[in-house]
HTML snippet that shows the backbone in 3Dmol.js (N, CA, C, O; Angstrom):
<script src="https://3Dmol.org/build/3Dmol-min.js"></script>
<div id="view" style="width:600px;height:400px;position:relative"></div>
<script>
const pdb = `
ATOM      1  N   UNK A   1       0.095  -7.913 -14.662  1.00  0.00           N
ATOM      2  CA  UNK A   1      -1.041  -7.380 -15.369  1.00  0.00           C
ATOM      3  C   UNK A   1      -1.753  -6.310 -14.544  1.00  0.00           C
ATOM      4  O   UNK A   1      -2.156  -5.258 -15.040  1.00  0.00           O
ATOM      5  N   UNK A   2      -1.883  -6.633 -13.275  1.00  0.00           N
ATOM      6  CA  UNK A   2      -2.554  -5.501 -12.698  1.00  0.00           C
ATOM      7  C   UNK A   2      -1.553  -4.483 -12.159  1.00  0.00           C
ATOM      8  O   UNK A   2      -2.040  -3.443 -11.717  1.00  0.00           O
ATOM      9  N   UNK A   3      -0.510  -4.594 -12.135  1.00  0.00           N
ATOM     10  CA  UNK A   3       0.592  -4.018 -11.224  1.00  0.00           C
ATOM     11  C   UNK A   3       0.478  -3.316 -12.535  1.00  0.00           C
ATOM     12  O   UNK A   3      -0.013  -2.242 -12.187  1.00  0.00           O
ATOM     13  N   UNK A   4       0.676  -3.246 -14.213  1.00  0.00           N
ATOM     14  CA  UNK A   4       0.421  -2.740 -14.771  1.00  0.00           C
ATOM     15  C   UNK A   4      -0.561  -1.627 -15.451  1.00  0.00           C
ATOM     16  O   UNK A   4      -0.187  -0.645 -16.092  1.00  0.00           O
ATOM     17  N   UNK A   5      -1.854  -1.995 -15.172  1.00  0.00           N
ATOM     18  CA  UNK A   5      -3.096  -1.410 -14.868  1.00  0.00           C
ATOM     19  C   UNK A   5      -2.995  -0.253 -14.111  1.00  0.00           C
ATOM     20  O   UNK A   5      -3.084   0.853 -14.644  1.00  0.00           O
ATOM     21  N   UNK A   6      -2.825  -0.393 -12.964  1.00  0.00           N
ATOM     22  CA  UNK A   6      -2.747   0.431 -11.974  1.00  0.00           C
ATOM     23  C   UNK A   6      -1.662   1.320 -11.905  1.00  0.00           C
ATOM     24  O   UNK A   6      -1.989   2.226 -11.138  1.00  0.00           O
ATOM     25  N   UNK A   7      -0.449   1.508 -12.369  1.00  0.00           N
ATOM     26  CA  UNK A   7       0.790   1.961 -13.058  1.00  0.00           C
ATOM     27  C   UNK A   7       0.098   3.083 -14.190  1.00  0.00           C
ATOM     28  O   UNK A   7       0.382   4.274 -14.063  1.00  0.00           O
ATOM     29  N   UNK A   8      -0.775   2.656 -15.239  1.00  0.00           N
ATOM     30  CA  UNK A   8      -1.207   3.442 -16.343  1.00  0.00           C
ATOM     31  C   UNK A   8      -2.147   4.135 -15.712  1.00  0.00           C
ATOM     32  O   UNK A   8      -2.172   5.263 -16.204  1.00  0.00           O
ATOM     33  N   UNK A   9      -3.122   3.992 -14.660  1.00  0.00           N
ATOM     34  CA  UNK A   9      -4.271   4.682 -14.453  1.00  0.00           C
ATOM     35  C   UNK A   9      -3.771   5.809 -13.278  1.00  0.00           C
ATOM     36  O   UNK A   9      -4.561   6.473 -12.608  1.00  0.00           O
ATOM     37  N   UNK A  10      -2.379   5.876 -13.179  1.00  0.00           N
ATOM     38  CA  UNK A  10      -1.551   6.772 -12.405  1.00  0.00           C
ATOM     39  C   UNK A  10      -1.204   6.678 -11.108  1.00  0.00           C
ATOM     40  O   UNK A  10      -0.889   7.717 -10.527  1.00  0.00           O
ATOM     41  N   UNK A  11      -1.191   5.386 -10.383  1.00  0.00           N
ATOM     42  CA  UNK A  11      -0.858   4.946  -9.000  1.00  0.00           C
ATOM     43  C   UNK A  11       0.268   4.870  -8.892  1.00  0.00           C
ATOM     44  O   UNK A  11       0.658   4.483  -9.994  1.00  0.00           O
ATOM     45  N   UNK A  12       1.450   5.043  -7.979  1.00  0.00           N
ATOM     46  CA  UNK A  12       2.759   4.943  -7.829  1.00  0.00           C
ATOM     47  C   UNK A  12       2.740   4.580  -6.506  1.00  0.00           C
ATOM     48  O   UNK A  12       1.920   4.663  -5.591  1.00  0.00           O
ATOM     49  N   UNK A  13       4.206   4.022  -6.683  1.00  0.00           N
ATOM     50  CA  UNK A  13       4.325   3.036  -5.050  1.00  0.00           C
ATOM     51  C   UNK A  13       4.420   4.084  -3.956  1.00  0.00           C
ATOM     52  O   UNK A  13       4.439   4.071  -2.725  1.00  0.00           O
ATOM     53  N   UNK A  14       4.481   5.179  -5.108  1.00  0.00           N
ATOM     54  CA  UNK A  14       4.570   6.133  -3.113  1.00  0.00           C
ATOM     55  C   UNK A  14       3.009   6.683  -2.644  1.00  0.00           C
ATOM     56  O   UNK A  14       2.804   7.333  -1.619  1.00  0.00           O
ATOM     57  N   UNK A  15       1.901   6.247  -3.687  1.00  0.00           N
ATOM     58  CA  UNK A  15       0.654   6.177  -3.152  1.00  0.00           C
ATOM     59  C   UNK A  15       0.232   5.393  -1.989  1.00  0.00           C
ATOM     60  O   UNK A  15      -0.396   5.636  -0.959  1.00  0.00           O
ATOM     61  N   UNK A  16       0.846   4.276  -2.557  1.00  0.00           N
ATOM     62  CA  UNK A  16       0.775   3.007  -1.921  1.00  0.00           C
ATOM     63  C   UNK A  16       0.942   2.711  -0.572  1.00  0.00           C
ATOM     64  O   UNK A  16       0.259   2.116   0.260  1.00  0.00           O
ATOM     65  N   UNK A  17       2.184   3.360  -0.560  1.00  0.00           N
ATOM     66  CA  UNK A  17       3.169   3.516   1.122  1.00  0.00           C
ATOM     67  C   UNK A  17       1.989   4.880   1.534  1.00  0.00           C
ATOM     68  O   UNK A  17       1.216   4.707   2.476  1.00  0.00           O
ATOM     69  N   UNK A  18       1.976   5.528   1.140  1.00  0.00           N
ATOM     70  CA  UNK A  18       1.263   6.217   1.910  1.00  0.00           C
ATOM     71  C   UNK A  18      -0.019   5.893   2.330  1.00  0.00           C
ATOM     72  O   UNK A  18      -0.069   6.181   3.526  1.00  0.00           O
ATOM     73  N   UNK A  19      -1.300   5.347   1.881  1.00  0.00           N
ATOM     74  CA  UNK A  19      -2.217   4.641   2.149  1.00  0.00           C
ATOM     75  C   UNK A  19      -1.925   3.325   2.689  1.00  0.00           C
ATOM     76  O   UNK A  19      -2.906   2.608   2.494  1.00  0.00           O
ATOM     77  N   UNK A  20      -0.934   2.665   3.323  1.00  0.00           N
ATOM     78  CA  UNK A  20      -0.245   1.728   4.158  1.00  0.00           C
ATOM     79  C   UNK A  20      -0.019   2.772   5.535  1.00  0.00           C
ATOM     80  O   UNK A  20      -0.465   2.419   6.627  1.00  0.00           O
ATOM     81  N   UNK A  21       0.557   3.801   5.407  1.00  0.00           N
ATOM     82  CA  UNK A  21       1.017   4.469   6.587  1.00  0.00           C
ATOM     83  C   UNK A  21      -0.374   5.032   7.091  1.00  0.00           C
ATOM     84  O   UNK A  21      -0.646   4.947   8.289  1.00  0.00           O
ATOM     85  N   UNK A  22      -1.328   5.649   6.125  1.00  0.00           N
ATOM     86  CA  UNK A  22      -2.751   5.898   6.441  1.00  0.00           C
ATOM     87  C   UNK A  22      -3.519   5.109   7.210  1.00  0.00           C
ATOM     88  O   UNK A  22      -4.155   5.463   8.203  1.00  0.00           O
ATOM     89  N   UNK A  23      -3.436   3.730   6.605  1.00  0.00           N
ATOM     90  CA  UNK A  23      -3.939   2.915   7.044  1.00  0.00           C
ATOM     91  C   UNK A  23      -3.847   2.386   8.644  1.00  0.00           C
ATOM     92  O   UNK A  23      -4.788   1.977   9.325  1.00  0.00           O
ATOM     93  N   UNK A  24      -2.219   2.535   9.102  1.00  0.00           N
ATOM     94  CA  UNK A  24      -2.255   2.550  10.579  1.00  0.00           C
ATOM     95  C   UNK A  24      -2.094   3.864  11.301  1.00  0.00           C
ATOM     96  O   UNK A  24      -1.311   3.943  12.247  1.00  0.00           O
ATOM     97  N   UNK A  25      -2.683   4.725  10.961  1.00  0.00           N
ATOM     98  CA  UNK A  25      -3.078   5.801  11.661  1.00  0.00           C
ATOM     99  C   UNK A  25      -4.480   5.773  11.906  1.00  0.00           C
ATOM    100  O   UNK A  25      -5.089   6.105  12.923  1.00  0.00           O
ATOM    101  N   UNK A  26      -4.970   5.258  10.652  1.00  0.00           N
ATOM    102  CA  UNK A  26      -6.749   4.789  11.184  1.00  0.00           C
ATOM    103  C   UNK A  26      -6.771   4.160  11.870  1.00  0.00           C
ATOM    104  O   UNK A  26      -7.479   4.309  12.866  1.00  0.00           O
ATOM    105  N   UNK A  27      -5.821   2.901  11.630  1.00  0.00           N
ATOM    106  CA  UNK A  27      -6.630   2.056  12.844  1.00  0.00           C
ATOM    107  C   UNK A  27      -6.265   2.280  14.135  1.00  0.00           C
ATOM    108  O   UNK A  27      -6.639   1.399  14.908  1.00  0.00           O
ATOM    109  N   UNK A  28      -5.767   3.014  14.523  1.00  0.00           N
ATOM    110  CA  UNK A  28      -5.276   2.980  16.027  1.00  0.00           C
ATOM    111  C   UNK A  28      -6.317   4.467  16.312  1.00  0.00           C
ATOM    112  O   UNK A  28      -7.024   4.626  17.307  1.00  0.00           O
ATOM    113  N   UNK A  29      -6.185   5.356  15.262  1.00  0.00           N
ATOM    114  CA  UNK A  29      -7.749   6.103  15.339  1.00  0.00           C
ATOM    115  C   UNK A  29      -8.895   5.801  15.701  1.00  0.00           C
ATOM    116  O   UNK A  29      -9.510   6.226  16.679  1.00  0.00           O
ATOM    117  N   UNK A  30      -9.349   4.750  14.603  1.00  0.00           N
ATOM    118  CA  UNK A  30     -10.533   4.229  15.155  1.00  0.00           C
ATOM    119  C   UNK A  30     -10.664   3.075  16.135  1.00  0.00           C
ATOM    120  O   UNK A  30     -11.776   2.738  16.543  1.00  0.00           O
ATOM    121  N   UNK A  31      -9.752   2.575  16.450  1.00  0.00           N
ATOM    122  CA  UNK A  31      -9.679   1.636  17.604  1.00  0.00           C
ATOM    123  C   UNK A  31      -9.344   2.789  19.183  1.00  0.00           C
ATOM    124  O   UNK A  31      -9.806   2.401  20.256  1.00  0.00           O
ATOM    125  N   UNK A  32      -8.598   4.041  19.139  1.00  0.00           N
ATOM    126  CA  UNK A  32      -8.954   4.541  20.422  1.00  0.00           C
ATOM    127  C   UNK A  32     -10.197   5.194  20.479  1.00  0.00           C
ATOM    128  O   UNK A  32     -10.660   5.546  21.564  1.00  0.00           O
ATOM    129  N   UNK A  33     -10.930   5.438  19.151  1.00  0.00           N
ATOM    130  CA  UNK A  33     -12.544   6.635  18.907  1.00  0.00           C
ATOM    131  C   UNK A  33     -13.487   5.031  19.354  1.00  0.00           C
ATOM    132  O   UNK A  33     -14.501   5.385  19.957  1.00  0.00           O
ATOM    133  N   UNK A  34     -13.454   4.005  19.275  1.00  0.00           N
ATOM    134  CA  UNK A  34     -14.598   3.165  19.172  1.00  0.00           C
ATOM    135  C   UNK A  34     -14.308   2.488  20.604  1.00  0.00           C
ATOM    136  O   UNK A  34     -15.298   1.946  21.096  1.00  0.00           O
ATOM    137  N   UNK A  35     -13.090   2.423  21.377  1.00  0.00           N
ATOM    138  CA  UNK A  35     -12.519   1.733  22.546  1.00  0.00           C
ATOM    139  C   UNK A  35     -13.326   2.961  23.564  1.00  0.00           C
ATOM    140  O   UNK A  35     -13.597   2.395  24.623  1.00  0.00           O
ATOM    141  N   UNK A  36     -13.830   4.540  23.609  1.00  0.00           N
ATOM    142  CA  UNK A  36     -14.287   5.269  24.329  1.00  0.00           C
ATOM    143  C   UNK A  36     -16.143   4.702  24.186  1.00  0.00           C
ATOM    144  O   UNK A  36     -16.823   4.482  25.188  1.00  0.00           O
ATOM    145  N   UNK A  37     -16.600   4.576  22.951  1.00  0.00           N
ATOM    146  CA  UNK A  37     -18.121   4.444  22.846  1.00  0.00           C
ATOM    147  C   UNK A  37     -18.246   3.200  22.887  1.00  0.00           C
ATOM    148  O   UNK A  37     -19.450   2.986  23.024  1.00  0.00           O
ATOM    149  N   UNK A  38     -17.624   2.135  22.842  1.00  0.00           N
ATOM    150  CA  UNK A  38     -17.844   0.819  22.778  1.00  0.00           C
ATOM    151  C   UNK A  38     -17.687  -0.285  23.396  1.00  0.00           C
ATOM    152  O   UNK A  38     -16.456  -0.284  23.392  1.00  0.00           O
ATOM    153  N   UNK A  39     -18.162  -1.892  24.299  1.00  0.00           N
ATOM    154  CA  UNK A  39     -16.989  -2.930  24.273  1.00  0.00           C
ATOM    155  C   UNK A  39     -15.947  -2.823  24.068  1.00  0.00           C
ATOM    156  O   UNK A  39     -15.778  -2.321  22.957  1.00  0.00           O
ATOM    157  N   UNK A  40     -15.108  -3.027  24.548  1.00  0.00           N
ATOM    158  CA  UNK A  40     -13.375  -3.356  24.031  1.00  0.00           C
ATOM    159  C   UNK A  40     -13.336  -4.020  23.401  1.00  0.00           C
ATOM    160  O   UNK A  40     -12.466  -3.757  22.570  1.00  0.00           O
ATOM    161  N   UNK A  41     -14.061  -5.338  23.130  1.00  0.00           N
ATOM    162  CA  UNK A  41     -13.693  -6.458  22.011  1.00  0.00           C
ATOM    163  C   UNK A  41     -14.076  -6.085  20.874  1.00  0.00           C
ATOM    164  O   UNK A  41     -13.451  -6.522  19.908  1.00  0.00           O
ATOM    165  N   UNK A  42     -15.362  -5.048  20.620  1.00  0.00           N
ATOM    166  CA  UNK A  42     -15.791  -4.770  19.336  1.00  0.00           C
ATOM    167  C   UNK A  42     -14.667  -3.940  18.872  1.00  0.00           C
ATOM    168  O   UNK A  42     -14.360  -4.156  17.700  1.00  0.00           O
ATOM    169  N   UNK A  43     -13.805  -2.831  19.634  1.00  0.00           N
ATOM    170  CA  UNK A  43     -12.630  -2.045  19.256  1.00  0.00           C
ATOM    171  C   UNK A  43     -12.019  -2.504  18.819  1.00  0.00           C
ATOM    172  O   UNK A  43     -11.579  -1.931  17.822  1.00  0.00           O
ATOM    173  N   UNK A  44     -11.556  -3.629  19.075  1.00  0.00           N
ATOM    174  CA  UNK A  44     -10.229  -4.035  19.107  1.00  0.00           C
ATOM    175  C   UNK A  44     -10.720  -4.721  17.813  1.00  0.00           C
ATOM    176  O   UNK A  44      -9.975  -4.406  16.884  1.00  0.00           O
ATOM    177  N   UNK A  45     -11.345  -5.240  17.571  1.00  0.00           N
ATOM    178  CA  UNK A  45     -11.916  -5.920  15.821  1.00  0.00           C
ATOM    179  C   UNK A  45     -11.726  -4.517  15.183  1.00  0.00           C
ATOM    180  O   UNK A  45     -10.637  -4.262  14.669  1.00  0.00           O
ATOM    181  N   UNK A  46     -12.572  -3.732  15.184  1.00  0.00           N
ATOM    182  CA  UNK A  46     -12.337  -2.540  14.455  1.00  0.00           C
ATOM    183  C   UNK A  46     -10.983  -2.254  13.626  1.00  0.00           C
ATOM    184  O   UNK A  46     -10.703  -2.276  12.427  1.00  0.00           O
ATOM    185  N   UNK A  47      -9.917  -1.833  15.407  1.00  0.00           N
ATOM    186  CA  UNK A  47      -8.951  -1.495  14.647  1.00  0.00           C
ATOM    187  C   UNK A  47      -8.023  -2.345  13.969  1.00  0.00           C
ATOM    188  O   UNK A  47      -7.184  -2.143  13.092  1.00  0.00           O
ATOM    189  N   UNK A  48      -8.552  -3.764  14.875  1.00  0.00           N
ATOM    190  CA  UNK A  48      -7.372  -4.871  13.628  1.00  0.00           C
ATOM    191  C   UNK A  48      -8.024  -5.251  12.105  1.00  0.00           C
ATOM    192  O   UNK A  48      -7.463  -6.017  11.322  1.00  0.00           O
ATOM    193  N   UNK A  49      -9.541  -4.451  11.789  1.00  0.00           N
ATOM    194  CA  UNK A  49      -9.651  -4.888  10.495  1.00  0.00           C
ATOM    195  C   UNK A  49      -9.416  -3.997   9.316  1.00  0.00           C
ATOM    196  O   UNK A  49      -9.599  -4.141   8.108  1.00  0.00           O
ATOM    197  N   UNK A  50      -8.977  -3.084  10.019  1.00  0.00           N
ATOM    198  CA  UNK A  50      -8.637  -1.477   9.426  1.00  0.00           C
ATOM    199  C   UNK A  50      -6.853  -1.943   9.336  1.00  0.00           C
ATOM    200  O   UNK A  50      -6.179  -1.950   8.306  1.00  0.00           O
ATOM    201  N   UNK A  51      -6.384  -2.307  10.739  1.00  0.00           N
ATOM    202  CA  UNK A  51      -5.104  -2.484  10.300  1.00  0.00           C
ATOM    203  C   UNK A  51      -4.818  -3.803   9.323  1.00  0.00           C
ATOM    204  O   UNK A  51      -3.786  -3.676   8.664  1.00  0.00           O
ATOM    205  N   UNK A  52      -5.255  -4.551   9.196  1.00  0.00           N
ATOM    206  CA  UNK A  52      -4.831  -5.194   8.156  1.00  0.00           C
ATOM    207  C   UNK A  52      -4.569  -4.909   6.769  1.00  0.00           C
ATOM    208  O   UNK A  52      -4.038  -5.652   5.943  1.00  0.00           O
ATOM    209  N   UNK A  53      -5.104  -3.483   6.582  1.00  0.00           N
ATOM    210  CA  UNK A  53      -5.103  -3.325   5.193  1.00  0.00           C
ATOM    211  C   UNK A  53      -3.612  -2.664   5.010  1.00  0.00           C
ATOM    212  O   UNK A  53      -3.307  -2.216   3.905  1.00  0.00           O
ATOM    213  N   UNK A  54      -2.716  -2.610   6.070  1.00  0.00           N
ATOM    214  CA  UNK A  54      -1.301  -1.971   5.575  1.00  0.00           C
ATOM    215  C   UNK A  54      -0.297  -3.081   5.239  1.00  0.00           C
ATOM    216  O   UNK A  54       0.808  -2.796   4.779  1.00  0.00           O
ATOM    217  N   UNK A  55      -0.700  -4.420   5.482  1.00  0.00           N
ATOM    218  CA  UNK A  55       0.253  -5.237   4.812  1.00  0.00           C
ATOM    219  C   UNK A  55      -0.453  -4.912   3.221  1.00  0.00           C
ATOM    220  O   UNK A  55       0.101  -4.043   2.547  1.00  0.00           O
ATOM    221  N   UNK A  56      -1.460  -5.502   2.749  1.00  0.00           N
ATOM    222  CA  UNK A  56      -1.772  -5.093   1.439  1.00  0.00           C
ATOM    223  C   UNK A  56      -1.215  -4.141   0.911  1.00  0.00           C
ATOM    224  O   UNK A  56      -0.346  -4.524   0.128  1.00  0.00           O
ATOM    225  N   UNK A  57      -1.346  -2.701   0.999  1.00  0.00           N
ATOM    226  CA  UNK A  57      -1.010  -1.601   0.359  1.00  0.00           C
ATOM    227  C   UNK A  57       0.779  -1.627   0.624  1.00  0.00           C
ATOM    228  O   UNK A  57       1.427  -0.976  -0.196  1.00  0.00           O
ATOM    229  N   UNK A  58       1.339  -2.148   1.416  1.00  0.00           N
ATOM    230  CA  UNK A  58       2.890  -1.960   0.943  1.00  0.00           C
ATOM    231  C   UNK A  58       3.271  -3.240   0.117  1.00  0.00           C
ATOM    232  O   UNK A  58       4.220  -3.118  -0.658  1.00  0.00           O
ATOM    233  N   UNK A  59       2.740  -4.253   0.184  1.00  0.00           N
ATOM    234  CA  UNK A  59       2.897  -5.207  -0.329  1.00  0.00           C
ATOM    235  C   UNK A  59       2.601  -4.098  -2.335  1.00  0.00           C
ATOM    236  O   UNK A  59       3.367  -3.655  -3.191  1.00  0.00           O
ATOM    237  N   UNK A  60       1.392  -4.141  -2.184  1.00  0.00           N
ATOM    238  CA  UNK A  60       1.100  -3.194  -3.499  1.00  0.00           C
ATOM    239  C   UNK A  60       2.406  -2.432  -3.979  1.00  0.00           C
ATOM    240  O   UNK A  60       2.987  -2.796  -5.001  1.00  0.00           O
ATOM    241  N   UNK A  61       2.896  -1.258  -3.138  1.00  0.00           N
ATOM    242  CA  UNK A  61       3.935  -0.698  -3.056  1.00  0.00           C
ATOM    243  C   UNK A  61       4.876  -1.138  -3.771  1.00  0.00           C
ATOM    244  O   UNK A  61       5.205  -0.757  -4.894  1.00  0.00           O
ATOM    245  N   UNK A  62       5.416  -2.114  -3.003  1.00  0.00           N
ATOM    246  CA  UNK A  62       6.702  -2.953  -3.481  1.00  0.00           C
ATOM    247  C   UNK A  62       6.528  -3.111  -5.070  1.00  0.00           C
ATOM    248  O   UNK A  62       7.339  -2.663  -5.880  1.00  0.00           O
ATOM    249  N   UNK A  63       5.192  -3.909  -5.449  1.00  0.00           N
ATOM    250  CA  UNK A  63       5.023  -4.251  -6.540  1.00  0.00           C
ATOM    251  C   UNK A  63       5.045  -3.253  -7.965  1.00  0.00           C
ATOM    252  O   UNK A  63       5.244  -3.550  -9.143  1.00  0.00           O
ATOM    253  N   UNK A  64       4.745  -1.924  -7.288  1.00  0.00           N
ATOM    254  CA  UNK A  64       4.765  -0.739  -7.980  1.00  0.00           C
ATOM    255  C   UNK A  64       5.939  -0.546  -7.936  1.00  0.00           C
ATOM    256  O   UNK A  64       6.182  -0.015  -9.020  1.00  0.00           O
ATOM    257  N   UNK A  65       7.060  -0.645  -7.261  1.00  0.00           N
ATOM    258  CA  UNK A  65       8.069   0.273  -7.032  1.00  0.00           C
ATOM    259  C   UNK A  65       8.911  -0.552  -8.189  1.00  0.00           C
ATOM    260  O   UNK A  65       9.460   0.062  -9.105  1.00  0.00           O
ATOM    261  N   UNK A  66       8.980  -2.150  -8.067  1.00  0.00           N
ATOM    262  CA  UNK A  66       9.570  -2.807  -9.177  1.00  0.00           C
ATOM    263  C   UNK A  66       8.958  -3.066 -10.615  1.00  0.00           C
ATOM    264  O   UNK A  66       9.613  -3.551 -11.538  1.00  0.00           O
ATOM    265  N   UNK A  67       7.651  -2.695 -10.702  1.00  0.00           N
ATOM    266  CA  UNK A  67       7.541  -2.132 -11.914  1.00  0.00           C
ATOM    267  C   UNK A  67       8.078  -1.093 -12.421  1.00  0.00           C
ATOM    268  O   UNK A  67       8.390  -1.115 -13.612  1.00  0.00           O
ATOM    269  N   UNK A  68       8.333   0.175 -11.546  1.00  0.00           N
ATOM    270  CA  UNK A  68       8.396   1.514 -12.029  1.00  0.00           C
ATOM    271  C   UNK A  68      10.612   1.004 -12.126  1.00  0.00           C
ATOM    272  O   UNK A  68      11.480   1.397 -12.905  1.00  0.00           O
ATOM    273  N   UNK A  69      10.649   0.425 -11.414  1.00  0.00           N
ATOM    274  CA  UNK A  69      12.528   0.608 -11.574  1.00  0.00           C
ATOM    275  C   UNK A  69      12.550  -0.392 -13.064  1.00  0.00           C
ATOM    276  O   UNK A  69      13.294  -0.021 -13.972  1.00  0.00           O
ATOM    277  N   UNK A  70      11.778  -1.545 -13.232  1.00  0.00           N
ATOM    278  CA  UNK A  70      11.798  -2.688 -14.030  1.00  0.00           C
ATOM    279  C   UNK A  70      11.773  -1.394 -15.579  1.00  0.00           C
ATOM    280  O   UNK A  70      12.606  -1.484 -16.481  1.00  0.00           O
ATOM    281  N   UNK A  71      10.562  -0.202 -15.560  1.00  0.00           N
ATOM    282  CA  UNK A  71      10.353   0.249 -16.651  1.00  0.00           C
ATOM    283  C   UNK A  71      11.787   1.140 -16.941  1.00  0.00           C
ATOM    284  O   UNK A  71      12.303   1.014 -18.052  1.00  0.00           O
ATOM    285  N   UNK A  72      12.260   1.812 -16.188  1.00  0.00           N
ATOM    286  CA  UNK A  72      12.869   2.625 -16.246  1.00  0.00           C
ATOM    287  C   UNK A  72      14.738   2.170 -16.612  1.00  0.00           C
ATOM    288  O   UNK A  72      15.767   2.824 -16.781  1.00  0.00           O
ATOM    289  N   UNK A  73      14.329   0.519 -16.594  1.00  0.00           N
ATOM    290  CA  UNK A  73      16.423   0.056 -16.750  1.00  0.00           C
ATOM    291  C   UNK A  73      15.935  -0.010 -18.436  1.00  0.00           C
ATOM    292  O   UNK A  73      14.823   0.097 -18.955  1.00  0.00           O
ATOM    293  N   UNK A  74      16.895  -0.169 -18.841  1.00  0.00           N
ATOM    294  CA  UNK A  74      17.106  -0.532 -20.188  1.00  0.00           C
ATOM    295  C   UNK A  74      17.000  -1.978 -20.483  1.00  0.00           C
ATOM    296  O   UNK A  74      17.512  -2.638 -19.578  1.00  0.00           O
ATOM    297  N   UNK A  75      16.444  -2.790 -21.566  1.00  0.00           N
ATOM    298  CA  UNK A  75      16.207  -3.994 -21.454  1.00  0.00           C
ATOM    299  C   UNK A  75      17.765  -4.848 -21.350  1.00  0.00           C
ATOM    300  O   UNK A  75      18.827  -4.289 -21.626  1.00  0.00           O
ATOM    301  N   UNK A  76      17.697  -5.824 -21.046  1.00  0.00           N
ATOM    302  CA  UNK A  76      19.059  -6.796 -20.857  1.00  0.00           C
ATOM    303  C   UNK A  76      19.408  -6.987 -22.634  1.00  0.00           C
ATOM    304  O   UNK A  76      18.514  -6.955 -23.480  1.00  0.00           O
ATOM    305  N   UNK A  77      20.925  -7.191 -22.964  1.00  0.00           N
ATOM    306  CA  UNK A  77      21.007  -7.005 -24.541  1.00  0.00           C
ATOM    307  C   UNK A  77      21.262  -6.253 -24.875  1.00  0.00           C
ATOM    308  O   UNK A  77      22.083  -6.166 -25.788  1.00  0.00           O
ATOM    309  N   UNK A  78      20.629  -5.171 -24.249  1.00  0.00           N
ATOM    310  CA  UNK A  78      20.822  -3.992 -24.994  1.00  0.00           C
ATOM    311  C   UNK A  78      21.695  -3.363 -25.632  1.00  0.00           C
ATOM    312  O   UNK A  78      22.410  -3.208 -24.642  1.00  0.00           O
ATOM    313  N   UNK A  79      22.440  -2.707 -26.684  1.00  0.00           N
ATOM    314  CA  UNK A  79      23.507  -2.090 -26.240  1.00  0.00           C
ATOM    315  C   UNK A  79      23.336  -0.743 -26.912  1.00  0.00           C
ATOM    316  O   UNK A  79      23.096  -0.739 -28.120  1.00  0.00           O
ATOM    317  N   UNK A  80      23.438   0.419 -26.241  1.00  0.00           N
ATOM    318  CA  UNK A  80      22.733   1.628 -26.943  1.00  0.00           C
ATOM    319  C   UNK A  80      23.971   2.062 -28.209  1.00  0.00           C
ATOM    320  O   UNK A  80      23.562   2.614 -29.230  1.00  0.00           O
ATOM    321  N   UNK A  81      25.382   1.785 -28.056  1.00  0.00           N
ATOM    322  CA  UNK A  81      25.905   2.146 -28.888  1.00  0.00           C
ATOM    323  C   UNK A  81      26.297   1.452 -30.369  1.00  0.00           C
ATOM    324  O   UNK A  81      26.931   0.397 -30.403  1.00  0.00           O
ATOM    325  N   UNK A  82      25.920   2.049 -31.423  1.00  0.00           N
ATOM    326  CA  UNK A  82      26.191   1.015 -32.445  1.00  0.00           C
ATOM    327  C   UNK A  82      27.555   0.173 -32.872  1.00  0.00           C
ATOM    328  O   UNK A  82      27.510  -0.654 -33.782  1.00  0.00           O
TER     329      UNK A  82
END
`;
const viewer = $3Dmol.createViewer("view");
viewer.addModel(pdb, "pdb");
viewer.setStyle({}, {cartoon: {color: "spectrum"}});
viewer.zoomTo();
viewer.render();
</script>
């Protein structure tokens, strides 16, 4: 249902992967930008709460990617020729 949703409102799994790959470029961004002004322990939270969000978004991915192959086969049964 939502893998659907998000499919119609124009998201594709290669959004997905890419805001996954985004996602650990931030965090190692903002974990070396906050490791110069900050504690180390507060950094290091930083960038592991930023990196967590790239299991989500490929996980998303995946889910997009087998919707988009799921839409695109022909249903099982089928047979196009009469």
């Amino acid at each position: 249902m939502i893998v659907k949703k998000l499919h119609e409102i124009g998201l594709r799994s290669e959004h997905a992967y890419a805001a996954a790959l985004g996602s650990i470029a931030l965090s190692f961004v903002s974990w070396s930008a906050s490791s110069r002004r900050e504690d180390i322990e507060r950094a290091d939270r930083w960038g592991i709460f930023v990196g967590e969000w790239a299991p989500t978004f490929f996980g998303l991915g995946l889910a997009l990617a087998n919707y988009e192959r799921s839409e695109t086969e022909a249903p099982r049964g089928f047979d196009p020729a009469p």
